[in-house]
C-alpha positions in Angstrom: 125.8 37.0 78.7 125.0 37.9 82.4 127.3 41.1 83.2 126.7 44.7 81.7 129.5 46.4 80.7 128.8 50.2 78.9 130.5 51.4 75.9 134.3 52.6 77.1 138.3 52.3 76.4 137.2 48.6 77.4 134.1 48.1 75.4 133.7 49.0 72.0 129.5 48.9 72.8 126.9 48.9 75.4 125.6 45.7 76.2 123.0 45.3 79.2 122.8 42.9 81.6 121.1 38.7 80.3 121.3 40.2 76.5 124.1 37.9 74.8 127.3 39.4 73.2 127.3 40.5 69.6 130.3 38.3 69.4 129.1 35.0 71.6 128.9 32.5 68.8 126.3 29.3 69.0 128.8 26.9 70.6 129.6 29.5 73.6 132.8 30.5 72.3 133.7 34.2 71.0 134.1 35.1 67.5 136.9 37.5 68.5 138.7 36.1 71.3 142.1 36.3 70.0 141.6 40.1 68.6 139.9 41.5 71.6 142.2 44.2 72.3 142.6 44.8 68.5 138.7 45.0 68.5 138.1 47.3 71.5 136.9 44.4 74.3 140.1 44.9 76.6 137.4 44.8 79.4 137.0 40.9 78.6 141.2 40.3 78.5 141.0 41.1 82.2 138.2 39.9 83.4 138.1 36.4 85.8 135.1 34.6 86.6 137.2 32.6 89.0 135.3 29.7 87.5 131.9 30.5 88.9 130.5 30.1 85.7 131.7 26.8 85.2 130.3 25.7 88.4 127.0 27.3 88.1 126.6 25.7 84.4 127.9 21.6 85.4 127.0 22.2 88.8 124.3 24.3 90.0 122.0 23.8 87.5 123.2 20.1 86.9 124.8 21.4 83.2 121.7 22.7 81.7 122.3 26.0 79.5 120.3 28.8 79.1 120.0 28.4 75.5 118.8 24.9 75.3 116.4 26.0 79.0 115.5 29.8 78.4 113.5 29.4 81.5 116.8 29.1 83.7 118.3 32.3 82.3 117.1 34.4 84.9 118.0 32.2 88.0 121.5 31.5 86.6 122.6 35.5 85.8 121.3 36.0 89.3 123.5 33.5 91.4 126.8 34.8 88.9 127.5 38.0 91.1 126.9 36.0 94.1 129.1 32.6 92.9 132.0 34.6 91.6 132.5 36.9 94.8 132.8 33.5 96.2 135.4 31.6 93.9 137.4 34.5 94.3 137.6 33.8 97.8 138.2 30.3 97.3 141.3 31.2 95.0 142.7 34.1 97.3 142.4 31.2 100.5 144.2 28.7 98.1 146.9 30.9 97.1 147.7 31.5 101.3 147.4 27.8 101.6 150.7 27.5 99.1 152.8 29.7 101.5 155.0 28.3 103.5 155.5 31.1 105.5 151.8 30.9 106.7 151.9 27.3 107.8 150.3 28.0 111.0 147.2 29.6 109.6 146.9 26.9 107.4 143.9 24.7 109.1 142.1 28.0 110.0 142.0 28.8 106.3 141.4 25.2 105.1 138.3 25.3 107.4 137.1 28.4 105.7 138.0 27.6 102.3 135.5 23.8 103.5 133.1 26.7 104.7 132.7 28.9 101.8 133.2 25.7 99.3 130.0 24.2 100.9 128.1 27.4 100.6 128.9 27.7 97.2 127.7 24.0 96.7 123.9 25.6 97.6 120.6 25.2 95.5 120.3 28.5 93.3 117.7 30.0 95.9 119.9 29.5 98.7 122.8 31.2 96.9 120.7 34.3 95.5 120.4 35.1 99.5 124.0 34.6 100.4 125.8 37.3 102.3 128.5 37.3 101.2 130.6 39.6 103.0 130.0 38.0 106.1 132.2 35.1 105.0 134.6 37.9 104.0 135.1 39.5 107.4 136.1 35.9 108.3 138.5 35.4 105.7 140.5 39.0 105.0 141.9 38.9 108.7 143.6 35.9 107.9 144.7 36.8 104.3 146.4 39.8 105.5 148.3 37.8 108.4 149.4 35.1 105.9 150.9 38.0 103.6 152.1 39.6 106.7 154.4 36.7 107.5 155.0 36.1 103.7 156.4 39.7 103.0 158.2 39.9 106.4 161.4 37.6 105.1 161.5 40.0 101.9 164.0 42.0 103.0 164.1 46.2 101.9 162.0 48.8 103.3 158.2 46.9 102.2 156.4 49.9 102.0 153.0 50.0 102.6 150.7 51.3 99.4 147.8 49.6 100.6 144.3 51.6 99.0 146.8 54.1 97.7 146.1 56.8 94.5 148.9 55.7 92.4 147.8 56.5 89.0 151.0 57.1 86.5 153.4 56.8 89.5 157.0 56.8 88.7 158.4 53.9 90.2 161.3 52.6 87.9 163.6 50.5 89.2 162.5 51.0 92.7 162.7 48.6 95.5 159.6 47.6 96.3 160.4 44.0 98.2 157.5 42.6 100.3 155.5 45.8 99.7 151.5 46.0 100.1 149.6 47.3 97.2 146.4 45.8 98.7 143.9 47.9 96.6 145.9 50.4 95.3 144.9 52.4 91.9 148.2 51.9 90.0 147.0 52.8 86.7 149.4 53.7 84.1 152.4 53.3 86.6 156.3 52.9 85.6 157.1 50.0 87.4 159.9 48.9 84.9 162.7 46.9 86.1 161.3 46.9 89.4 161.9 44.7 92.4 158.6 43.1 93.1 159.5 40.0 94.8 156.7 39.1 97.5 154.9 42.3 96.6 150.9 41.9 97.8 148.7 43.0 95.4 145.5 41.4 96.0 142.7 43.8 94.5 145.0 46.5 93.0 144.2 47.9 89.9 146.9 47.4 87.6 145.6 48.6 84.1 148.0 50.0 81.6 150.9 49.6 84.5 154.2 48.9 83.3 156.0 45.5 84.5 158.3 45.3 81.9 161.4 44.2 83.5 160.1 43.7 86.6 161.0 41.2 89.3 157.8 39.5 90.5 159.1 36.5 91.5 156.5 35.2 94.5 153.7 37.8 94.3 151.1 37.8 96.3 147.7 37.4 95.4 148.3 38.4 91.6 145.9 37.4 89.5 146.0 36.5 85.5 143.8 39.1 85.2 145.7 41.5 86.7 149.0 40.6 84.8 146.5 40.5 81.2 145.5 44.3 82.4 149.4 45.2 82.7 151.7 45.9 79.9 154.6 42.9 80.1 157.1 41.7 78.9 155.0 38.9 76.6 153.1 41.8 75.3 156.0 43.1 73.1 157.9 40.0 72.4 
Protein backbone atom coordinates (compact mmCIF):
# COMPACT_ATOMS: atom_id res chain seq x y z
CA UNK A 1 0.00 0.00 0.00
CA UNK A 2 2.57 2.79 1.07
CA UNK A 3 5.63 2.29 -1.49
CA UNK A 4 5.55 3.26 -5.35
CA UNK A 5 7.05 1.05 -7.51
CA UNK A 6 6.77 1.95 -11.64
CA UNK A 7 5.94 -0.51 -14.21
CA UNK A 8 9.48 -2.66 -14.91
CA UNK A 9 11.12 -6.31 -15.18
CA UNK A 10 9.96 -6.14 -11.43
CA UNK A 11 6.46 -4.78 -11.77
CA UNK A 12 4.05 -5.80 -14.17
CA UNK A 13 2.18 -1.98 -13.43
CA UNK A 14 2.62 1.39 -12.06
CA UNK A 15 1.28 1.83 -8.74
CA UNK A 16 1.77 5.23 -6.83
CA UNK A 17 2.55 5.73 -3.57
CA UNK A 18 -0.89 5.20 -0.43
CA UNK A 19 -2.99 3.62 -3.62
CA UNK A 20 -3.43 -0.13 -2.58
CA UNK A 21 -2.21 -3.11 -4.89
CA UNK A 22 -4.50 -4.45 -7.57
CA UNK A 23 -3.69 -7.65 -5.94
CA UNK A 24 -3.99 -6.70 -1.88
CA UNK A 25 -7.08 -8.70 -1.02
CA UNK A 26 -9.57 -7.57 1.94
CA UNK A 27 -7.79 -9.58 4.73
CA UNK A 28 -4.21 -7.97 3.80
CA UNK A 29 -2.99 -10.85 2.17
CA UNK A 30 -2.06 -11.04 -1.81
CA UNK A 31 -4.01 -12.76 -4.19
CA UNK A 32 -0.81 -13.74 -6.03
CA UNK A 33 1.73 -14.33 -3.59
CA UNK A 34 2.86 -17.70 -4.58
CA UNK A 35 2.90 -16.68 -8.50
CA UNK A 36 4.63 -13.47 -8.18
CA UNK A 37 7.49 -14.06 -10.34
CA UNK A 38 5.14 -16.02 -12.77
CA UNK A 39 2.97 -12.80 -12.62
CA UNK A 40 5.64 -10.17 -13.26
CA UNK A 41 5.95 -8.79 -9.27
CA UNK A 42 9.64 -10.06 -8.76
CA UNK A 43 10.09 -6.59 -7.20
CA UNK A 44 7.83 -7.88 -4.11
CA UNK A 45 9.96 -11.57 -3.86
CA UNK A 46 12.91 -9.33 -2.80
CA UNK A 47 11.70 -6.79 -1.00
CA UNK A 48 12.06 -6.76 3.21
CA UNK A 49 10.34 -4.53 5.35
CA UNK A 50 12.56 -5.70 8.18
CA UNK A 51 9.29 -5.78 10.06
CA UNK A 52 8.64 -2.10 10.21
CA UNK A 53 5.32 -2.61 9.10
CA UNK A 54 4.45 -4.92 11.65
CA UNK A 55 5.61 -2.56 14.28
CA UNK A 56 4.00 0.50 12.93
CA UNK A 57 0.54 -1.44 12.57
CA UNK A 58 0.48 -3.42 16.56
CA UNK A 59 2.66 -0.85 17.72
CA UNK A 60 2.74 2.63 16.59
CA UNK A 61 -0.50 3.12 15.99
CA UNK A 62 -1.62 0.67 18.84
CA UNK A 63 -2.96 -2.00 15.86
CA UNK A 64 -5.38 0.19 14.11
CA UNK A 65 -5.40 -0.32 10.17
CA UNK A 66 -5.85 2.11 7.70
CA UNK A 67 -8.82 0.44 6.31
CA UNK A 68 -10.90 0.18 9.27
CA UNK A 69 -9.24 4.30 10.31
CA UNK A 70 -8.74 5.94 6.70
CA UNK A 71 -7.78 8.93 8.69
CA UNK A 72 -4.45 7.20 9.85
CA UNK A 73 -3.42 6.35 6.28
CA UNK A 74 -1.42 9.29 5.73
CA UNK A 75 0.59 9.28 9.14
CA UNK A 76 1.33 5.54 8.81
CA UNK A 77 2.77 5.59 4.95
CA UNK A 78 4.84 8.47 6.29
CA UNK A 79 6.75 6.91 9.32
CA UNK A 80 7.21 3.42 6.80
CA UNK A 81 10.43 4.98 4.97
CA UNK A 82 11.56 6.21 8.27
CA UNK A 83 10.68 2.81 10.46
CA UNK A 84 12.16 0.49 7.96
CA UNK A 85 15.67 2.35 7.45
CA UNK A 86 15.61 1.65 11.10
CA UNK A 87 14.74 -2.21 11.51
CA UNK A 88 17.17 -2.67 8.99
CA UNK A 89 19.65 -1.35 11.35
CA UNK A 90 18.33 -3.24 14.10
CA UNK A 91 18.72 -6.56 11.98
CA UNK A 92 22.27 -5.66 10.55
CA UNK A 93 23.38 -4.85 14.62
CA UNK A 94 21.81 -8.27 15.53
CA UNK A 95 23.45 -10.20 12.97
CA UNK A 96 27.17 -8.70 14.44
CA UNK A 97 25.86 -9.51 17.79
CA UNK A 98 25.86 -13.41 16.67
CA UNK A 99 29.58 -13.34 15.80
CA UNK A 100 31.87 -14.59 17.85
CA UNK A 101 34.64 -13.06 16.34
CA UNK A 102 33.27 -9.58 17.30
CA UNK A 103 32.78 -10.27 21.03
CA UNK A 104 34.47 -7.26 21.99
CA UNK A 105 32.27 -4.87 20.12
CA UNK A 106 29.45 -6.52 21.49
CA UNK A 107 28.22 -4.00 24.38
CA UNK A 108 28.99 -1.02 21.98
CA UNK A 109 26.50 -2.47 19.56
CA UNK A 110 24.02 -3.71 22.18
CA UNK A 111 23.99 -0.05 23.33
CA UNK A 112 23.14 1.05 19.89
CA UNK A 113 20.89 -1.55 18.91
CA UNK A 114 18.92 -0.13 22.97
CA UNK A 115 19.41 3.34 21.14
CA UNK A 116 17.96 2.96 17.84
CA UNK A 117 15.20 0.24 19.41
CA UNK A 118 13.96 3.17 21.65
CA UNK A 119 13.85 5.68 18.87
CA UNK A 120 11.94 3.45 16.85
CA UNK A 121 9.55 2.99 19.92
CA UNK A 122 8.57 6.98 19.22
CA UNK A 123 4.97 8.52 18.70
CA UNK A 124 4.36 8.82 14.81
CA UNK A 125 5.33 12.63 14.91
CA UNK A 126 8.50 12.13 16.53
CA UNK A 127 9.50 9.36 14.07
CA UNK A 128 8.37 11.38 10.81
CA UNK A 129 11.41 13.82 12.03
CA UNK A 130 13.91 11.17 12.71
CA UNK A 131 17.37 11.57 11.11
CA UNK A 132 18.12 8.76 10.44
CA UNK A 133 21.54 8.74 9.18
CA UNK A 134 22.82 10.18 12.10
CA UNK A 135 22.25 6.94 14.01
CA UNK A 136 23.94 5.37 10.89
CA UNK A 137 27.22 7.11 11.15
CA UNK A 138 27.22 5.56 14.71
CA UNK A 139 26.51 2.23 13.68
CA UNK A 140 28.45 1.43 10.15
CA UNK A 141 31.90 1.97 11.89
CA UNK A 142 31.24 -0.68 14.06
CA UNK A 143 29.55 -3.11 11.46
CA UNK A 144 32.53 -2.88 9.27
CA UNK A 145 34.97 -3.68 12.30
CA UNK A 146 32.81 -6.64 13.43
CA UNK A 147 33.04 -8.03 9.70
CA UNK A 148 36.63 -7.07 9.69
CA UNK A 149 37.44 -9.44 12.54
CA UNK A 150 34.82 -12.01 11.17
CA UNK A 151 36.39 -12.29 7.62
CA UNK A 152 40.06 -12.04 9.00
CA UNK A 153 40.09 -16.07 10.13
CA UNK A 154 38.72 -16.89 6.50
CA UNK A 155 41.67 -17.67 5.12
CA UNK A 156 42.46 -16.93 0.94
CA UNK A 157 43.21 -13.71 -0.55
CA UNK A 158 39.47 -11.80 0.84
CA UNK A 159 39.49 -9.48 -1.83
CA UNK A 160 37.94 -6.38 -1.38
CA UNK A 161 34.75 -5.68 -3.93
CA UNK A 162 33.33 -3.28 -1.78
CA UNK A 163 30.84 -0.53 -4.00
CA UNK A 164 32.29 -2.42 -6.97
CA UNK A 165 30.55 -2.49 -10.90
CA UNK A 166 30.26 -6.11 -11.08
CA UNK A 167 27.42 -6.59 -13.35
CA UNK A 168 27.67 -10.28 -15.22
CA UNK A 169 31.14 -10.83 -13.68
CA UNK A 170 32.58 -14.18 -14.30
CA UNK A 171 33.40 -15.51 -11.09
CA UNK A 172 32.94 -19.38 -11.31
CA UNK A 173 34.42 -21.30 -8.91
CA UNK A 174 36.57 -18.62 -7.68
CA UNK A 175 37.92 -18.17 -4.20
CA UNK A 176 36.28 -15.58 -2.80
CA UNK A 177 36.76 -16.48 1.29
CA UNK A 178 36.15 -13.58 3.69
CA UNK A 179 35.76 -11.19 0.70
CA UNK A 180 33.78 -7.66 0.95
CA UNK A 181 31.01 -7.09 -1.45
CA UNK A 182 29.71 -4.24 0.78
CA UNK A 183 27.53 -2.55 -1.90
CA UNK A 184 28.69 -3.97 -4.87
CA UNK A 185 26.32 -4.20 -8.21
CA UNK A 186 26.64 -7.93 -8.87
CA UNK A 187 23.92 -8.27 -11.23
CA UNK A 188 23.75 -11.22 -13.34
CA UNK A 189 27.11 -12.53 -11.99
CA UNK A 190 28.50 -16.31 -12.33
CA UNK A 191 29.19 -17.05 -9.03
CA UNK A 192 28.62 -20.90 -9.45
CA UNK A 193 30.39 -23.28 -7.27
CA UNK A 194 32.01 -20.52 -5.59
CA UNK A 195 33.69 -20.31 -2.25
CA UNK A 196 31.71 -17.74 -0.29
CA UNK A 197 32.37 -18.60 3.17
CA UNK A 198 32.34 -15.35 5.47
CA UNK A 199 31.81 -13.28 2.25
CA UNK A 200 30.26 -9.56 3.52
CA UNK A 201 27.67 -8.59 1.46
CA UNK A 202 25.66 -6.20 3.37
CA UNK A 203 23.85 -3.89 0.67
CA UNK A 204 25.04 -5.65 -2.54
CA UNK A 205 22.80 -6.01 -5.24
CA UNK A 206 22.47 -9.48 -6.02
CA UNK A 207 19.64 -9.75 -8.74
CA UNK A 208 19.76 -12.47 -11.23
CA UNK A 209 23.40 -13.58 -9.63
CA UNK A 210 24.13 -17.06 -9.87
CA UNK A 211 24.84 -19.04 -6.41
CA UNK A 212 24.22 -22.23 -7.66
CA UNK A 213 26.76 -24.32 -6.02
CA UNK A 214 28.12 -21.94 -4.05
CA UNK A 215 29.65 -22.15 -0.57
CA UNK A 216 28.05 -19.53 1.61
CA UNK A 217 28.42 -21.09 4.61
CA UNK A 218 28.67 -17.90 7.40
CA UNK A 219 27.80 -14.90 5.21
CA UNK A 220 27.75 -11.85 6.33
CA UNK A 221 24.99 -9.59 6.38
CA UNK A 222 22.94 -11.67 3.71
CA UNK A 223 19.65 -10.95 3.67
CA UNK A 224 16.49 -13.28 2.50
CA UNK A 225 15.93 -10.82 0.27
CA UNK A 226 19.00 -10.90 -1.21
CA UNK A 227 19.19 -14.79 -1.58
CA UNK A 228 15.09 -14.48 -3.02
CA UNK A 229 16.75 -11.87 -5.80
CA UNK A 230 19.61 -14.62 -6.60
CA UNK A 231 19.09 -17.59 -8.74
CA UNK A 232 19.80 -20.85 -6.18
CA UNK A 233 20.00 -23.82 -5.84
CA UNK A 234 16.09 -24.16 -4.43
CA UNK A 235 15.10 -22.24 -7.48
CA UNK A 236 15.61 -25.28 -9.78
CA UNK A 237 15.07 -28.14 -7.55
Amino acid sequence: MAPAFAKSSDFAVNKPAGQACKNLDDDFRCRIHEELPERGFRGCVVFDCFGAGQRITQETFGGQDWRSTPKIAGGMFAVLPVMRQLHELLWLIDEALRLDEARKLHPKLRAARDEIDAVAGRPAAELRGTDVDSYRKGVVPLLRRASELARAGAGGRRPDHSGAQLIGSRMRGADLRGASFRGALLIGADLRDADLRRADFTGADLRGADLRGADLTGALFLTTSQRRAAVTDTDHL
